[in-house]
Legacy VTK file of the C-alpha trace (Angstrom):
# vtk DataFile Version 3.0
C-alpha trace
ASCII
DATASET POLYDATA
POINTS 117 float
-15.060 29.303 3.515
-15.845 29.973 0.059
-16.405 27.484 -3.133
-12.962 28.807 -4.546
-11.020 28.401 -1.752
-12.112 24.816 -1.134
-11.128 23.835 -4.699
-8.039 25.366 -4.288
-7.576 23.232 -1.465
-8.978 20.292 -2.542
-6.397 20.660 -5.412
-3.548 21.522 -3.088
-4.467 18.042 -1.123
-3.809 16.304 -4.629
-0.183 18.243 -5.373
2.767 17.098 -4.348
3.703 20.217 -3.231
1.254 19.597 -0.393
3.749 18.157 2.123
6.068 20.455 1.416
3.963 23.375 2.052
3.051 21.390 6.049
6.773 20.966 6.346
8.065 23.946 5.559
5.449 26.599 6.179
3.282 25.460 9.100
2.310 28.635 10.358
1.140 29.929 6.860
-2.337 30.521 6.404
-2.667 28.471 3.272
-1.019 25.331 5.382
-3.504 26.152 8.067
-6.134 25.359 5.762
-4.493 22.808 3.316
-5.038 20.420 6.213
-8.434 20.090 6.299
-9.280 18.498 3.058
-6.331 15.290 4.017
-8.616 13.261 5.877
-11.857 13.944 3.780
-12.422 10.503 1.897
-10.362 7.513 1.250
-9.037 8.804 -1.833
-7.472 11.843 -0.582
-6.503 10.189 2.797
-4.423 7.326 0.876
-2.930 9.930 -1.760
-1.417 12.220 0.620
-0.519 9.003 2.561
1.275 7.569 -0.218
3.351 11.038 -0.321
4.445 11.027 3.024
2.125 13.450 4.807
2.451 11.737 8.301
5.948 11.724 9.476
5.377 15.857 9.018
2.202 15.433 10.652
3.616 14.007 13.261
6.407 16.461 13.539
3.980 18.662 14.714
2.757 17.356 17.660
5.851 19.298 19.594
4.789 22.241 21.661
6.335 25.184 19.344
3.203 25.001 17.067
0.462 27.174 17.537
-2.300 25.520 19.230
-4.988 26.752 16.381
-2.735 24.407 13.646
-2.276 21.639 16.740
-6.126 21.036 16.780
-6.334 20.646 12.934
-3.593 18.431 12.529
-5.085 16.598 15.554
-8.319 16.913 13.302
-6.594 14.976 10.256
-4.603 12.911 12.061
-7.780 11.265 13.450
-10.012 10.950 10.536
-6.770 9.517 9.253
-7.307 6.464 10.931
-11.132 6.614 10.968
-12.353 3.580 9.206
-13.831 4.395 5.895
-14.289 2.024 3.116
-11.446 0.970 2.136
-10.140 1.068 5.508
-6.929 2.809 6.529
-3.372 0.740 6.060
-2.661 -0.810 9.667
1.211 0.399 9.259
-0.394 3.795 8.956
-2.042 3.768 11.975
0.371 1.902 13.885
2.647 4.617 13.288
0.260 7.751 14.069
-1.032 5.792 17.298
2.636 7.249 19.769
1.073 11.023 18.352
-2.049 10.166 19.405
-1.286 9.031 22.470
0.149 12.213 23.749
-2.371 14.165 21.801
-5.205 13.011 23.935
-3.552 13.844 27.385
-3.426 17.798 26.132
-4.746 20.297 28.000
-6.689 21.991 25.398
-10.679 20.152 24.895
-10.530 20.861 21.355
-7.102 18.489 20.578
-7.757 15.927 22.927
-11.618 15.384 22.507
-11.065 14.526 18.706
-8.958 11.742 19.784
-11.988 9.729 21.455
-13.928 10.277 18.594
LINES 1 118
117 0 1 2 3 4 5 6 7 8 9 10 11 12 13 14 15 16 17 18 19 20 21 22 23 24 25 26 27 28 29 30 31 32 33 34 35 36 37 38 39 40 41 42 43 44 45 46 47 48 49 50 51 52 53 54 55 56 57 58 59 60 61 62 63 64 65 66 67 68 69 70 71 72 73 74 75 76 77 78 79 80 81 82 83 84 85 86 87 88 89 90 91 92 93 94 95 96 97 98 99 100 101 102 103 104 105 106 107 108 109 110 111 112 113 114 115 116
C-alpha cells in the first residue's frame, strides 16, 4: 500500500464521514481499506468509537458481506478491544463481545483465528 494512500486513510479514520462511508458503501474499495487504520492506536480506536463506528461494524457480521470485508472488520473489531494504554471502554466491549461470539465459530481460518488473538 503506498505512503499516500495510508494518509488518505489515516485521514478518512479521523472524518466523520468515515462511518458513513462503512454504512453505506461496504463493498467499495475505499471502505475496504478505510477499516484498517480504526483499530491502529488508542487515539483512533476511541475517535471513531466516539462516532459510532460499532453498531455498523457490527451490522456486518450478517452473511451478505463479502468474506474479504468480513475478515477486516473481524480484524478491527478485535484490536478494538485489544488492551492498549488507555484501555478500551468496558461498554464498548461488552457490546462487540455477541459479534464476536459468532465470529469465532466461522468457517473461514482467517475470521475466526483473529478472535483468539
Amino acid at each position: 500500500m503506498s505512503r499516500a494512500l495510508i494518509l488518505f486513510i489515516q485521514t478518512l479514520a479521523l472524518c466523520k464521514s468515515f462511518t458513513y462511508l462503512l454504512t453505506y458503501f461496504f463493498v467499495s474499495a475505499v471502505s475496504f481499506c478505510a477499516v484498517w487504520p480504526v483499530g491502529d492506536g488508542p487515539h483512533c480506536r476511541d475517535y471513531v468509537v466516539s462516532l459510532g463506528i460499532v453498531k455498523p461494524l457490527i451490522s456486518f457480521v450478517n452473511p451478505t458481506v463479502p468474506l474479504s470485508f468480513l475478515r477486516n472488520v473481524t480484524w478491527v473489531m478485535v484490536n478494538l478491544c485489544r488492551s492498549k494504554e488507555p484501555p478500551p471502554q468496558v461498554d464498548m466491549v461488552r457490546e462487540i463481545l455477541p459479534a464476536l461470539a459468532v465470529l469465532i465459530h466461522h468457517s473461514d481460518t482467517n475470521v475466526s483465528t483473529p478472535v483468539f488473538s
